[in-house]
Structure formats: structure tokens, C-alpha cells
DRENDO-1510 file (C-alpha; in Angstrom, 1 decimal, always signed):
<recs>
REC; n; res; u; v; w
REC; 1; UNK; -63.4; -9.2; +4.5 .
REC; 2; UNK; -61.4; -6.3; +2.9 .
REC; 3; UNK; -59.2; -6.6; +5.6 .
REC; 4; UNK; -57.2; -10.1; +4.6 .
REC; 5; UNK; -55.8; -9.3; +1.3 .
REC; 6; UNK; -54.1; -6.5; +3.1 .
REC; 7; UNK; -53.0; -8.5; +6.2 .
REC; 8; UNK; -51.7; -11.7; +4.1 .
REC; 9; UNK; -49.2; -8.8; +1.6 .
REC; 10; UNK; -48.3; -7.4; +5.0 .
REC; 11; UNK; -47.1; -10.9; +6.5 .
REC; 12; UNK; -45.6; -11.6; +2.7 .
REC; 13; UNK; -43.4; -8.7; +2.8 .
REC; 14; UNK; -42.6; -9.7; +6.3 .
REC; 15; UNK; -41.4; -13.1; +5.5 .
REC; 16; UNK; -39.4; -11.6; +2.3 .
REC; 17; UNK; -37.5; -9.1; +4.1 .
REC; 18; UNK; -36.4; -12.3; +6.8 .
REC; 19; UNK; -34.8; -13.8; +3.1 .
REC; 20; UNK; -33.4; -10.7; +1.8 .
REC; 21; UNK; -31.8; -10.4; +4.7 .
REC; 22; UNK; -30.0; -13.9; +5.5 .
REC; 23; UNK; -29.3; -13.1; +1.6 .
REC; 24; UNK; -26.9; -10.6; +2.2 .
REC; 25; UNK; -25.9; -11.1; +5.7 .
REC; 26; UNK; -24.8; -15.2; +5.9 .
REC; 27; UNK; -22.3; -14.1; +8.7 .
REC; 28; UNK; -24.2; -12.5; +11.4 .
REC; 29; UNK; -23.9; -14.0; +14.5 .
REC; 30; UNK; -26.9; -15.9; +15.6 .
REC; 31; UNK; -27.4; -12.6; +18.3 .
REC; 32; UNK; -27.6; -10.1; +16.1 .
REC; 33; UNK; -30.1; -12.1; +14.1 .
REC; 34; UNK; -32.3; -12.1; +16.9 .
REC; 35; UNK; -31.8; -8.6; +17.7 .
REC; 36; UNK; -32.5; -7.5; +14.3 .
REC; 37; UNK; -35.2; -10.2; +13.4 .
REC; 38; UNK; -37.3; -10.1; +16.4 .
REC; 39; UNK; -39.1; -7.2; +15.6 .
REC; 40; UNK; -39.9; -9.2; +12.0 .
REC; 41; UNK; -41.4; -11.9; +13.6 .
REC; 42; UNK; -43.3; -10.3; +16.3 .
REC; 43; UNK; -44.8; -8.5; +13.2 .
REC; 44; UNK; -45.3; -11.8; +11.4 .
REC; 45; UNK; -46.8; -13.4; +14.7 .
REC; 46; UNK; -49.3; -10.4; +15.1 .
REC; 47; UNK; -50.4; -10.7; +11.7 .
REC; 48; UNK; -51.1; -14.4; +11.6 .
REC; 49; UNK; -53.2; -13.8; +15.1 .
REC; 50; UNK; -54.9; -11.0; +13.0 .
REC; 51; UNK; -55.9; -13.1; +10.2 .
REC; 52; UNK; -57.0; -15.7; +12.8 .
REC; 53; UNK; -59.0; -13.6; +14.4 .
REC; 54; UNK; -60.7; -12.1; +12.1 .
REC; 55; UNK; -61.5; -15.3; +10.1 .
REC; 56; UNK; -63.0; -16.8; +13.9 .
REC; 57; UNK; -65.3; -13.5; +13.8 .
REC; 58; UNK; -66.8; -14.5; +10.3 .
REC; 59; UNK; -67.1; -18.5; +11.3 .
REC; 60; UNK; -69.2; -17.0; +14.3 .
REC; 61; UNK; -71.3; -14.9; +12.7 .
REC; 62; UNK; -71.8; -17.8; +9.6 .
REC; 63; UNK; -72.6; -20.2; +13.2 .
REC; 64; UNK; -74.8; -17.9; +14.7 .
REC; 65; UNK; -77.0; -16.6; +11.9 .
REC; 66; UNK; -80.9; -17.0; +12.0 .
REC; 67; UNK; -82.8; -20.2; +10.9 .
REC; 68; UNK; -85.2; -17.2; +9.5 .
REC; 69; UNK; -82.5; -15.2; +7.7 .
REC; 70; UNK; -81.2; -18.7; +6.0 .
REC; 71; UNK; -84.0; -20.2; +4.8 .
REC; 72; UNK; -86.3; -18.3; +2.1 .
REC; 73; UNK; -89.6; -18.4; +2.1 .
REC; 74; UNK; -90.0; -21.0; -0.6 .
REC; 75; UNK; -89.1; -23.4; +2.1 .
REC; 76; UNK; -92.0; -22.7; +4.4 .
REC; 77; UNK; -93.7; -25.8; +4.0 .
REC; 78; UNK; -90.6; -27.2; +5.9 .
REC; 79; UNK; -91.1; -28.0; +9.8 .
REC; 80; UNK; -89.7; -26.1; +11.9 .
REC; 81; UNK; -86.7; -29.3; +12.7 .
REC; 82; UNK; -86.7; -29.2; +8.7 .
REC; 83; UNK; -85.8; -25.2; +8.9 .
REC; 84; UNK; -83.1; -25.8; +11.3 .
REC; 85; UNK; -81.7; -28.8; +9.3 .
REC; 86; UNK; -81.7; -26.9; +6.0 .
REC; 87; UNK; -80.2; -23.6; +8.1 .
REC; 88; UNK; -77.1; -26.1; +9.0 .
REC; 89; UNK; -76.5; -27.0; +5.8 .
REC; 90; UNK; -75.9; -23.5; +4.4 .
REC; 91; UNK; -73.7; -22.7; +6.9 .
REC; 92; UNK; -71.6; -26.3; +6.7 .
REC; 93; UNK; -71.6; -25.0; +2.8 .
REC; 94; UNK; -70.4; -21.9; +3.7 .
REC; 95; UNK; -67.8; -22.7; +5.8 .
REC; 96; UNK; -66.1; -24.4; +2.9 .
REC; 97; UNK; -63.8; -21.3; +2.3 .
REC; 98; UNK; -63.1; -20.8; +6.1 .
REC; 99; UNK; -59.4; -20.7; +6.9 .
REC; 100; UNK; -60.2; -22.3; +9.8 .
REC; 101; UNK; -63.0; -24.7; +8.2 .
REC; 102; UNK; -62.0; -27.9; +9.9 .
REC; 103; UNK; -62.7; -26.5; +13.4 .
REC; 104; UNK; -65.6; -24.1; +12.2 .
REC; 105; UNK; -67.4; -26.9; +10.8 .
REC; 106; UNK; -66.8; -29.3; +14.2 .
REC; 107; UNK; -69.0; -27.0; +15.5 .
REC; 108; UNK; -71.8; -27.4; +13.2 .
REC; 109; UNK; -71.5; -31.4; +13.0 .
REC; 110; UNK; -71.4; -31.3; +17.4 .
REC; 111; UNK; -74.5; -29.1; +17.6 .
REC; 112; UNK; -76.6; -31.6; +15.2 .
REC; 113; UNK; -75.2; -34.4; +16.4 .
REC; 114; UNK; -76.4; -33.4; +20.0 .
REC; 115; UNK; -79.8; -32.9; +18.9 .
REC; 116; UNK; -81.4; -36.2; +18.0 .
REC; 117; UNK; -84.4; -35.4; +16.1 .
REC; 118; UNK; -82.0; -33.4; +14.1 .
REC; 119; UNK; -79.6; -36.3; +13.4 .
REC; 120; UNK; -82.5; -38.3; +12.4 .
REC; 121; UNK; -83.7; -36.1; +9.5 .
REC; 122; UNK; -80.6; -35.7; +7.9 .
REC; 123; UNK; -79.7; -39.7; +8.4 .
REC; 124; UNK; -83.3; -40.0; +6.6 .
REC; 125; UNK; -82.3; -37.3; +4.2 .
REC; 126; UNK; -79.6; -39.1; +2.9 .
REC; 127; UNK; -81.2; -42.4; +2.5 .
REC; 128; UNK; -84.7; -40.7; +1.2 .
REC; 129; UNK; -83.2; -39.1; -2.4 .
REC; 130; UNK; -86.7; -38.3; -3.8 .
REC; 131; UNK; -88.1; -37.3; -1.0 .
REC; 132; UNK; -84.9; -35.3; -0.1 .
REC; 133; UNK; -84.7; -33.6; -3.8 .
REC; 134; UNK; -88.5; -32.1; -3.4 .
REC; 135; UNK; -88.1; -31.3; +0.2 .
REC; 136; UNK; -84.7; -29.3; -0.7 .
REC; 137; UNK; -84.3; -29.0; -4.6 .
REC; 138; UNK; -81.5; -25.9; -4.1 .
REC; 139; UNK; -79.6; -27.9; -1.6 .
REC; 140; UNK; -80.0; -31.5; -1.8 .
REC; 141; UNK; -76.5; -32.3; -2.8 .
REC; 142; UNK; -75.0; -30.2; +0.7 .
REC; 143; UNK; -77.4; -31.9; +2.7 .
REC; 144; UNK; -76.1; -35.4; +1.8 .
REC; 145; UNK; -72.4; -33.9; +2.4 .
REC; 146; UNK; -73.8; -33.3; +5.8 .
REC; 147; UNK; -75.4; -36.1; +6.7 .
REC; 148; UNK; -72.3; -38.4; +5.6 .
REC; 149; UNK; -69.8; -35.9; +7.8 .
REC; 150; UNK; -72.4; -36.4; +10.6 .
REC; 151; UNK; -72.3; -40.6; +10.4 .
REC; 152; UNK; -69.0; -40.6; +10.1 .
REC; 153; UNK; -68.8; -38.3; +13.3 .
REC; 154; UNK; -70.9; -40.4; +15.1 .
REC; 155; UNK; -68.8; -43.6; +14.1 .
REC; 156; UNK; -65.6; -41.7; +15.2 .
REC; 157; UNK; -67.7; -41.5; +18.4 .
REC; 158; UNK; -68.4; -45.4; +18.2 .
REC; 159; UNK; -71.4; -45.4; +17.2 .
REC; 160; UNK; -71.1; -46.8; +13.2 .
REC; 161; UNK; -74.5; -48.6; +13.0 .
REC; 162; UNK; -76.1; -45.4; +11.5 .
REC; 163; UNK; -73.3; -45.9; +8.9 .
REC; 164; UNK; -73.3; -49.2; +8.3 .
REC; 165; UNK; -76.9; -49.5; +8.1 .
REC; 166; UNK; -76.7; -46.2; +5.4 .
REC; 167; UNK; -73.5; -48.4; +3.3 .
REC; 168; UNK; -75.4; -51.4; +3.3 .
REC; 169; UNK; -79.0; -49.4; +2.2 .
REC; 170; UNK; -77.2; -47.5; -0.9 .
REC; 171; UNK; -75.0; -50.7; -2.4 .
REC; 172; UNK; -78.5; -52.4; -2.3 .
REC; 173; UNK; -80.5; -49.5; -4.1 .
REC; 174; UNK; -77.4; -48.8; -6.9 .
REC; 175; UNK; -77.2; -52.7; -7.7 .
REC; 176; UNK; -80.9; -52.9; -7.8 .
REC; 177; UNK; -81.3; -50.1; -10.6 .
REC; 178; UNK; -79.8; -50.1; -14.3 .
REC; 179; UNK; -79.9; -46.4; -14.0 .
REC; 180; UNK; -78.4; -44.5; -11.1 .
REC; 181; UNK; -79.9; -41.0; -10.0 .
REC; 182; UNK; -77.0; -38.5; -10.3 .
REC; 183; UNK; -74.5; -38.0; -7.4 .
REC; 184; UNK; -75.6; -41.3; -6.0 .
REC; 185; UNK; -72.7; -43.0; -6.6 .
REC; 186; UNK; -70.8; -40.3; -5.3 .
REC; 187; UNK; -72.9; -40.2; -2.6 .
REC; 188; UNK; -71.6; -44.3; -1.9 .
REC; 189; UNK; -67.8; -43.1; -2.6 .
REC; 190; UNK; -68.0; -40.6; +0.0 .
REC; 191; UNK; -70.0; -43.2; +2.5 .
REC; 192; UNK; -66.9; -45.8; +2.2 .
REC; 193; UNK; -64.4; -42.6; +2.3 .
REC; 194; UNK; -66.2; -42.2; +5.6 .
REC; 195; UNK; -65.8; -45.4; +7.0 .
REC; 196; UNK; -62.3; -45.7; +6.4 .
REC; 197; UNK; -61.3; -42.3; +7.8 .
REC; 198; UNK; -63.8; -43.6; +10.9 .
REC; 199; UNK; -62.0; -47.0; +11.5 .
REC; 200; UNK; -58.3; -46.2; +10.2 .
REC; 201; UNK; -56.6; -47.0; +6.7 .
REC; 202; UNK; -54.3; -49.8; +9.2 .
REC; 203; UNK; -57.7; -51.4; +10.2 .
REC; 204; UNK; -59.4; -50.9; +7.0 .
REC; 205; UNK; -55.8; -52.9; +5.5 .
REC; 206; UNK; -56.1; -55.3; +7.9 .
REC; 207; UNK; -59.6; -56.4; +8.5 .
REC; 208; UNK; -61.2; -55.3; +4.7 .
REC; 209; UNK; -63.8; -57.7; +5.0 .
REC; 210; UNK; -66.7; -55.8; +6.9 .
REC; 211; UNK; -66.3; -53.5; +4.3 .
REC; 212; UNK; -66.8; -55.5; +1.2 .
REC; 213; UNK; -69.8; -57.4; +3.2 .
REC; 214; UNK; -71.4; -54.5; +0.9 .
REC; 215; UNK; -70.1; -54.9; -2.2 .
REC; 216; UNK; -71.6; -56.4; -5.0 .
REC; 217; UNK; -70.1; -56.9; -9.1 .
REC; 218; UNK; -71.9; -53.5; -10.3 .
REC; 219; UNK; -70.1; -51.5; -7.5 .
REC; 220; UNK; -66.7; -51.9; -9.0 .
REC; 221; UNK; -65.9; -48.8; -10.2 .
REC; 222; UNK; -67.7; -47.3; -7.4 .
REC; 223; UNK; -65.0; -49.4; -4.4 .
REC; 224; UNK; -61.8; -48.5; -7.2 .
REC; 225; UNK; -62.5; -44.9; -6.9 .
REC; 226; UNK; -63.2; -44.8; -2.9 .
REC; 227; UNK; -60.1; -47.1; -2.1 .
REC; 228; UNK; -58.0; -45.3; -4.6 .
REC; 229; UNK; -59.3; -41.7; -3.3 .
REC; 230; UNK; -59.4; -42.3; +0.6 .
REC; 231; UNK; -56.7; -45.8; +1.6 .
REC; 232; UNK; -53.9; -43.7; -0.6 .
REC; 233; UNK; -53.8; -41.3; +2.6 .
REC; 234; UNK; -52.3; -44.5; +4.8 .
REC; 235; UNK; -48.4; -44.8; +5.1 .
REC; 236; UNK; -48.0; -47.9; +3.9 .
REC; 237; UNK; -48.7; -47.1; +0.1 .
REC; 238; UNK; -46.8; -50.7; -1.0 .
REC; 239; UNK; -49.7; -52.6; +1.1 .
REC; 240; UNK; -52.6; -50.1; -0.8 .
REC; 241; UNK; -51.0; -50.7; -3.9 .
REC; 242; UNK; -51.4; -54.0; -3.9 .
REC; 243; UNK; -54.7; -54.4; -2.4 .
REC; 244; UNK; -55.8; -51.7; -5.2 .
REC; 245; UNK; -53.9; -54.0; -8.0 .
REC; 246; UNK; -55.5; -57.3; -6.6 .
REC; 247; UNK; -58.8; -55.7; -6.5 .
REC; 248; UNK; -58.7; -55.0; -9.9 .
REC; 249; UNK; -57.7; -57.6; -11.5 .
REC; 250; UNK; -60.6; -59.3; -9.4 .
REC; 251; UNK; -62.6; -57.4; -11.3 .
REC; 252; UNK; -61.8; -56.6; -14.9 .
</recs>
């Protein structure tokens, strides 16, 4: 770890010295600046493969640590399935400050989603809160990150009846209560991010109406946030807009 603060001021001065330099020298020919740059950004390149490298090594080990060494022994009431759930979760948590954590985290998602008992308990975690808040009381809020990255994987891989069974579940449970548990609407924002980033903002635009097959008049706030959040990442930011504006006024 001590290593990347040292290789990231290396690759700094690098790139510094390639400004200085067409600072003061605007007329080189474009020969001579590869003559005297090449040895800059084979520097620069080696560094970046460095830092990539090294940040792969830590992934790996975060990946490949023991179920044992994760989970403390106030868990040991788990199963064994419960263990290896609970493991994942940590590491999907710790991945968070990967450089890489986009591809590091893939791997974690494949691996459960390839096991389908483990699928299962985290599908049931998600939809289970009280049961899911005594079984994991230190990391009940990762697991239901994880279990909303691994139905939206699965409905990238077109299977979005695990997802669309868990929308239509949580809009019933948060209309049906005058007081929601905490994080559970967040849990619902993150379960309609999901499904948009599965299908496509164009198809969401087009075709809103499976979606909203789950709304209901206490959800409001809960869709404004989620559209505003996840259908501002399309390109066509006019048609958002106005789908955004429309829905509000729907609703105010």
C-alpha cells in the first residue's frame, strides 16, 4: 500500500515535465519531440502498469481471503452458505476503494451468481429486513447493496423476474406502512436505479410503463429521486426533463 502515493508523485512529475517542456519549446519539430519525449512516456506507461498491478495484487488477495478470517466469531450461528454470503459482502464492501473496483467487484457478483443457493439467500436477504438485521446486524445495509448489484446482474443476463418480483414486493411493503424502517426507501431507489441501468435509459424513455406497474401515490418522492438520480445518465436530457417535469406535476 505504501507503494502508490510514491508511484502516483512519480507519474505526476512525469506528466509535468511533458508541460514544462512544450512550455518552453513550441517550435520543436514533431521528431525531436519524440526523441526527447519517449523516454517520458515510457516512464509514465510503466508507472500506470505499476499502479495497475499492484492495485490487481490487493483485489486478489481481498477475492481470495478466508470465509474463516472474514467472519468473527459472533456470527457462528450462521450456516455455513450464511458464512460464505456474509464473507462476500465484506469483500464487495471493501472493494469500494479499488482503483479497479468495477472489474474487482464483477468478480464477486459472477462467483455468487454462479452458485444458486447463494443467490437465493441474498435475494431472500434483501426481501427479509428483520430477519436480515438479526442475522447480520454489522452488515445488513452491504448485504442489500449486494443483493441489488446481484439482480440487476442477473437481469443484464436476462433473467429480471428476481427483480421484478423484489420491485413489486418492496412498493407493496412501503405503501402498506405509515412508518418506513430506515434505508428502505433507499433500498427501493436503488432497486428502480437497477432496473433502468438493466433495461437501458432509451427503453426505460420509451416503454415507462412496466416500471410504474409498481408505483403507488406514497412512492412519489421515492420514483422523483430514482428517475432524477439514474435516467439523468441517458443522452437525451430534453426527453428526461420532461418526463421528470410531467411526473411531477402529476404528483404535487
Amino acid at each position: 500500500m505504501l507503494k502508490r502515493p510514491k508511484l502516483f508523485i512519480c507519474a505526476g512529475m512525469a506528466c509535468f515535465s511533458v508541460i514544462i517542456f512544450y512550455e518552453f519549446y513550441p517550435s520543436i519539430t514533431e521528431a525531436q519531440t519524440e526523441t526527447v519525449l519517449s523516454p517520458v512516456s515510457q516512464n509514465v506507461t510503466h508507472f500506470i502498469s505499476e499502479i495497475n498491478h499492484i492495485a490487481e495484487q490487493n483485489d486478489n488477495k481481498i477475492i481470495q481471503a478466508d470465509v474463516g478470517a472474514l467472519v468473527e466469531t459472533e456470527n457462528e450461528n450462521l450456516s455455513e452458505w450464511e458464512k460464505v454470503l456474509l464473507a462476500d459482502v465484506i469483500k464487495f464492501d471493501q472493494l469500494k476503494y479499488s482503483m479497479n473496483r468495477r472489474k474487482a467487484r464483477q468478480k464477486i457478483i459472477t462467483r455468487a451468481l454462479s452458485e444458486p443457493g447463494l443467490f437465493q439467500l441474498a435475494n431472500n436477504a434483501l426481501l427479509n429486513l428483520e430477519s436480515t438485521v438479526d442475522k447480520y446486524p454489522q452488515n445488513q445495509a452491504q448485504l442489500r447493496i449486494f443483493a441489488i448489484d446481484l439482480l440487476k446482474e442477473k437481469a443484464i443476463q436476462g433473467d429480471d423476474s428476481y427483480l421484478s418480483n423484489a420491485l413489486q414486493k418492496l412498493s407493496v411493503e412501503l405503501q402498506s406502512q405509515e412508518k418506513w424502517a430506515k434505508g428502505r426507501d433507499q433500498d427501493l431507489i436503488d432497486l428502480l436505479g437497477a432496473w433502468i441501468e438493466a433495461k437501458g435509459v432509451a427503453e426505460v424513455i420509451e416503454n415507462p410503463k412496466e416500471l410504474f406497474s409498481y408505483y403507488g401515490p406514497k412512492l412519489s418522492n421515492v420514483y422523483f429521486t430514482a428517475f432524477s438520480l439514474y435516467l439523468k445518465n441517458g443522452t437525451n436530457d430534453g426527453e428526461v426533463d420532461k418526463i421528470l417535469r410531467k411526473f411531477r406535476q402529476k404528483n404535487s
